[in-house]
C-alpha positions as CSV (number, residue, x, y, z in Angstrom):
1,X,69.4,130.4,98.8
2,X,67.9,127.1,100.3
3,X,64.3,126.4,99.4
4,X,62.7,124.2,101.9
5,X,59.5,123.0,101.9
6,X,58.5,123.0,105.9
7,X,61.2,124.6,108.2
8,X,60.8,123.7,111.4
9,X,62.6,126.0,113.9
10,X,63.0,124.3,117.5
11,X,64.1,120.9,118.5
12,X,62.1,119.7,121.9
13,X,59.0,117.0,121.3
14,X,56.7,119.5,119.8
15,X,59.2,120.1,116.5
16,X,60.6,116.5,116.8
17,X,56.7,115.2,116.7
18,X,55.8,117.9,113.7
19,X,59.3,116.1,111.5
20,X,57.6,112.7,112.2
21,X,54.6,113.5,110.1
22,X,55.7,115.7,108.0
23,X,57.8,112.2,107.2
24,X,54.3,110.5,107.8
25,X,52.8,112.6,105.2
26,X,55.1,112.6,102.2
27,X,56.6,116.1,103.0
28,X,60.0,117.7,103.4
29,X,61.2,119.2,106.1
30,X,64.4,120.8,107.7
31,X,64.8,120.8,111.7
32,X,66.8,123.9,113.2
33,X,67.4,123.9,116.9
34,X,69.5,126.7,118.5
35,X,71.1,124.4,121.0
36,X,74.1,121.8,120.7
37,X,71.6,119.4,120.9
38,X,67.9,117.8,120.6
39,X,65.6,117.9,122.8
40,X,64.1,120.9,124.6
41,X,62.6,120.6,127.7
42,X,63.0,117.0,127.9
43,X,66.5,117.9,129.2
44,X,65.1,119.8,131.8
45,X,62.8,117.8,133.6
46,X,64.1,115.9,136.1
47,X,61.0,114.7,137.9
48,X,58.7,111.8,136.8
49,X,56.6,111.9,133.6
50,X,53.4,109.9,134.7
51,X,50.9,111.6,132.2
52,X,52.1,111.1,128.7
53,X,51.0,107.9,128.0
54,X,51.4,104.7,127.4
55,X,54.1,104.7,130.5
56,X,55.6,106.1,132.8
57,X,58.8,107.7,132.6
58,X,61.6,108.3,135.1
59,X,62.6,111.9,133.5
60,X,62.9,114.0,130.4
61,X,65.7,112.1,129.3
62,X,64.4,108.7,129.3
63,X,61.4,110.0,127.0
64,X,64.0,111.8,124.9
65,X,66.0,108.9,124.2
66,X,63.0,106.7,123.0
67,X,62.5,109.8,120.4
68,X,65.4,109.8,119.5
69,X,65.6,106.1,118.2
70,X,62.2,106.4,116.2
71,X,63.1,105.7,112.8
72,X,62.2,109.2,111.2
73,X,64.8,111.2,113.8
74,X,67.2,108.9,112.6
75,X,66.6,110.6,108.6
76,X,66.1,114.0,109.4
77,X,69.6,115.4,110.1
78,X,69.2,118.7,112.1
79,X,70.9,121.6,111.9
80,X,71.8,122.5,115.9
81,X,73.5,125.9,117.2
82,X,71.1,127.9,115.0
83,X,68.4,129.6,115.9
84,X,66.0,131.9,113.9
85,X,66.1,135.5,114.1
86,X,64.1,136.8,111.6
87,X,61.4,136.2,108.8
88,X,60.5,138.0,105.6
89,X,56.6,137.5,106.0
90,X,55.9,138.7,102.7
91,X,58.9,136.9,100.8
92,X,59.0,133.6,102.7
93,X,62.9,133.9,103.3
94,X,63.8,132.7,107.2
95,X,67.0,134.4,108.8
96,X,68.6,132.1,111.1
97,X,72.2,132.4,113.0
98,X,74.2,131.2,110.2
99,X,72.2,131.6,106.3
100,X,69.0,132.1,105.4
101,X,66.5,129.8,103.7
102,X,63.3,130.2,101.3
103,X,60.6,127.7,103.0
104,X,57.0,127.4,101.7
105,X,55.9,126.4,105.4
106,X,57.3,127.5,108.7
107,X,56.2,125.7,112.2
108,X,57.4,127.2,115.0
109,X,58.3,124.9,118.0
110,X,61.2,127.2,120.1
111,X,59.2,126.9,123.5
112,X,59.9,128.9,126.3
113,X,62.7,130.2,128.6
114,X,62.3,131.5,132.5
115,X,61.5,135.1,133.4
116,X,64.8,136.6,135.1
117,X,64.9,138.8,138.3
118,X,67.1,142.1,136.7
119,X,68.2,142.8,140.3
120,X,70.3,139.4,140.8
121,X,72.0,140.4,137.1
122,X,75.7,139.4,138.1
123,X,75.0,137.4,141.5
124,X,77.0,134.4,141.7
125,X,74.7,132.4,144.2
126,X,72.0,132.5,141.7
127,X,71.1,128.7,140.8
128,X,70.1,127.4,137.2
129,X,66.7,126.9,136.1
130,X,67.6,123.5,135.3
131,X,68.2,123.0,138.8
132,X,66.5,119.5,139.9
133,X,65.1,120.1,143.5
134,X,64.9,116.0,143.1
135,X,67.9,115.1,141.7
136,X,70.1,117.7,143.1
137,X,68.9,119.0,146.3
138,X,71.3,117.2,148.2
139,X,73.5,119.9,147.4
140,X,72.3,122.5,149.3
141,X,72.4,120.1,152.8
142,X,72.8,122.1,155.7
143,X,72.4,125.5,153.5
144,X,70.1,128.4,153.9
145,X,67.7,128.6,150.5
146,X,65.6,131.8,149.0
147,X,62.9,130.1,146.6
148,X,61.3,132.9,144.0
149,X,58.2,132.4,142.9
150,X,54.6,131.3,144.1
151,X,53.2,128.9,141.7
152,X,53.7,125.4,142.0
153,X,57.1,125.0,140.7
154,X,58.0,127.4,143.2
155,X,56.3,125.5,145.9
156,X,57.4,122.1,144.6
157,X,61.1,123.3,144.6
158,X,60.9,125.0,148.3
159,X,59.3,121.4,149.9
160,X,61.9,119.4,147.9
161,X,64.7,121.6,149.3
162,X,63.8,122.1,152.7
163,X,64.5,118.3,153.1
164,X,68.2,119.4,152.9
165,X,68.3,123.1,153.4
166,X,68.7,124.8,157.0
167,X,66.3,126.7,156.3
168,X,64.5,128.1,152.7
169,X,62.8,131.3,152.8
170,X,60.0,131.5,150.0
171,X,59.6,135.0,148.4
172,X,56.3,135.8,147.2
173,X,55.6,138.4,145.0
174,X,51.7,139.1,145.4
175,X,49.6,138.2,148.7
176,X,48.6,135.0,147.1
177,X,49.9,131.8,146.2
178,X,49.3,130.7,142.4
179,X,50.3,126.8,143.5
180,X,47.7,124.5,143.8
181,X,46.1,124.3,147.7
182,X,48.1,121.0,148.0
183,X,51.6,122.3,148.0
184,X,50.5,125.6,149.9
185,X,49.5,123.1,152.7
186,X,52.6,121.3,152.7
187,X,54.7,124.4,152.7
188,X,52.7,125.8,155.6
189,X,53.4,122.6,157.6
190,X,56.9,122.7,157.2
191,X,59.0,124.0,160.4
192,X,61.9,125.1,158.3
193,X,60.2,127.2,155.6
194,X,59.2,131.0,155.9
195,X,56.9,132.6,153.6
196,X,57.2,136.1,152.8
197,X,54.3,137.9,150.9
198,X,54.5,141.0,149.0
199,X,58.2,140.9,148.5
200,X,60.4,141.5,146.2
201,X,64.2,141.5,145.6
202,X,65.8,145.0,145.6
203,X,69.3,144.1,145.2
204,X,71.6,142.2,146.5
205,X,75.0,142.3,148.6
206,X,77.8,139.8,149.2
207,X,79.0,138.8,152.4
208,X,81.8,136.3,154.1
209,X,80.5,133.9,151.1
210,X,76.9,134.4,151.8
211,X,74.7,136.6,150.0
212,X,72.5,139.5,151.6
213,X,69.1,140.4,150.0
214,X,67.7,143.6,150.0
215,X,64.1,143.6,149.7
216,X,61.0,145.4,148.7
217,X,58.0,144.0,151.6
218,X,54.5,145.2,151.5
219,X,54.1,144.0,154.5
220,X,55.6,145.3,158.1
221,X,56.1,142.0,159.2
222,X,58.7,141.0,156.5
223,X,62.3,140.9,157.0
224,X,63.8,143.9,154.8
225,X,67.0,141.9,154.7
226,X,67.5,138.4,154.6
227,X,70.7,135.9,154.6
228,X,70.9,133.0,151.9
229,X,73.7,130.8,150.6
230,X,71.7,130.4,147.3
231,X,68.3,131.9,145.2
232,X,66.3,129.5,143.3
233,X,64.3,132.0,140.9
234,X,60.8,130.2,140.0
235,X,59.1,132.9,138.8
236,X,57.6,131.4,135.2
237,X,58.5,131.9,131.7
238,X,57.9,133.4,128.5
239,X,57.7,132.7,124.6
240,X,60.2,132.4,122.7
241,X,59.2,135.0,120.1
242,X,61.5,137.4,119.6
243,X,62.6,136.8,116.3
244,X,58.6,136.6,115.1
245,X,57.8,140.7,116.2
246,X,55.2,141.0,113.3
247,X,52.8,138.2,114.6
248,X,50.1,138.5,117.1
249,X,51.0,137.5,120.9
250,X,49.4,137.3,124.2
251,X,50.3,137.2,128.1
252,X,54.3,136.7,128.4
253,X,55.2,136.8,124.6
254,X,53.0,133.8,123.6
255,X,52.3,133.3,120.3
256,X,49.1,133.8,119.0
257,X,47.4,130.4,116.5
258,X,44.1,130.1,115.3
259,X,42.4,126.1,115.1
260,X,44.8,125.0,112.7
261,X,48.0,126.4,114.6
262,X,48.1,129.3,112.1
263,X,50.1,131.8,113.6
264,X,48.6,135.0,111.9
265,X,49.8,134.4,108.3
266,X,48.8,131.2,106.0
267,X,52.3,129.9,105.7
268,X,53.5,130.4,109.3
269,X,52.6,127.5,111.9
270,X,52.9,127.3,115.8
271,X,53.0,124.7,118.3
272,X,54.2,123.5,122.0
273,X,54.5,125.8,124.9
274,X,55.4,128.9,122.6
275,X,52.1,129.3,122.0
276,X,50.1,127.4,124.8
277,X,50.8,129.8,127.9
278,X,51.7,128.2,130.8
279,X,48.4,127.0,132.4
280,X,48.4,124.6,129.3
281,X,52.0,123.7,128.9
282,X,51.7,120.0,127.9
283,X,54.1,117.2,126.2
284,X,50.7,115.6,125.0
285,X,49.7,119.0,123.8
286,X,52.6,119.7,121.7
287,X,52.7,116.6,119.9
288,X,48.8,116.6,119.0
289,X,49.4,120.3,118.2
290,X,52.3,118.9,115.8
291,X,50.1,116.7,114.1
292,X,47.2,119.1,113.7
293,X,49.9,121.8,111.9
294,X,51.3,119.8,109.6
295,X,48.1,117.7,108.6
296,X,46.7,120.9,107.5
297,X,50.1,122.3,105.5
298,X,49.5,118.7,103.5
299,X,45.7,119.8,102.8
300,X,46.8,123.1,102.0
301,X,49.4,121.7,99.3
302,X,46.5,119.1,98.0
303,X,44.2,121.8,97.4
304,X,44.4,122.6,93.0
């Protein structure tokens, strides 16, 4: 079996940040990523990055590939397509996809994936998460749009798309918006954009290449059916912490981390968005959360 000294499992800023000073700091480490490639939700950001100083970029990408070329990426030689699924708390020995490894540190840095709506299970009009109401929205021109979701992705998405769209109809779960009061107002003033409160998707039907929508309304004014071409889910995400069952969690799955990014045992580390929850999911965040983890695993190993 493998011994490692700090196994990092996830491959977006927050692990890439967490290699660079282990690097920095004289230790070893191993980078797993469960996808075909680097870079986490960098890929998935399509929109400009104005608040991670010291520029601006123009996307995910263009951040990624300056990582990418920093001198420590180059020597750490990940291992993609595998993914953690277990640990041995007690033992130290981390299961992943294809072996399993003995590691004296592990930080976890696998982030988050979206919530799913189990009614649209199967629907083929269903678009990706990693659907750029910026850079793609031109594909829905002339196209009636159901936006899921009432925070400000949500919000974001349905004002980008009703640029293009026929129409978007914006399904709202509660009889509030979570979005901040500056996209609520835009939506609002939009001619082209309903709002539904207190509705949810009950299943759904297709029909002459369009799909029907059967909903759940709380309301007697909402539609209990409506037309769409295509459903843009928005509805948040959730930690990716499956493969951790035996450490404490809060809200959707996040991981639980004391001051140090302890995750409940002295060996095991977390950082980014798996354990931030979503009101503080931050690039910055991760990679000062990177730093903090693996500054103290080097205390920890200077201590007699």
């Amino acid at each position: 079996m493998e011994h490692v000294q700090v196994l990092i499992a996830g491959g977006g800023i927050g692990g890439l940040s967490a290699a660079i000073w282990c690097q920095r700091l004289g230790l070893s480490c191993l980078l797993v990523e469960k996808a075909d490639r680097l870079g986490g939700q960098l890929l998935h950001i399509h929109n400009e990055l104005w608040d991670f100083p010291p520029r601006v970029y123009s996307q995910g990408s263009e951040l990624l590939d300056e990582l990418l070329h920093h001198p420590a990426i180059h020597r750490l030689d990940p291992r993609l397509e595998e993914a953690v699924v277990a640990i041995d708390p007690h033992e130290r020995i981390i299961t992943t996809t294809k072996t399993s490894y003995r590691a004296d540190y592990l930080i976890i840095a696998t982030g988050v994936s979206p919530n799913h709506i189990p009614a649209l299970d199967g629907c083929p009009c269903v678009l990706p998460t990693s659907f750029s109401t910026t850079a793609q929205a031109a594909r829905v021109t002339g196209q009636e749009i159901a936006v899921v979701g009432g925070g400000d992705r949500a919000l974001e998405s349905a004002v980008n798309l009703s640029k293009y769209a026929s129409h978007v109809h914006l399904l709202v779960r509660k009889n509030q918006l979570r979005a901040r009061s500056q996209w609520k107002s835009r939506a609002e003033a939009l001619p082209n954009l309903s709002i539904w409160w207190e509705t949810e998707i009950a299943a759904y039907e297709a029909r002459s290449g369009k799909i029907a929508l059967m909903l759940q309304a709380g309301r007697p004014d909402s539609p209990s059916e409506i037309t769409v071409d295509w459903i843009l889910p928005r509805i948040g995400v959730h930690g990716n912490s499956d493969a951790f069952p035996m450490l404490g969690t809060f809200g959707d799955s996040y991981l639980q981390t004391d001051g140090f990014q302890r995750a409940g045992s002295p060996w095991i580390y977390a950082l980014g968005d798996v354990c931030n929850g979503a009101p503080y999911a931050s690039l910055s965040l991760a990679v000062g959360q990177a730093m903090k983890a693996v500054k103290h695993i080097s205390l920890q190993i200077q201590q007699p």
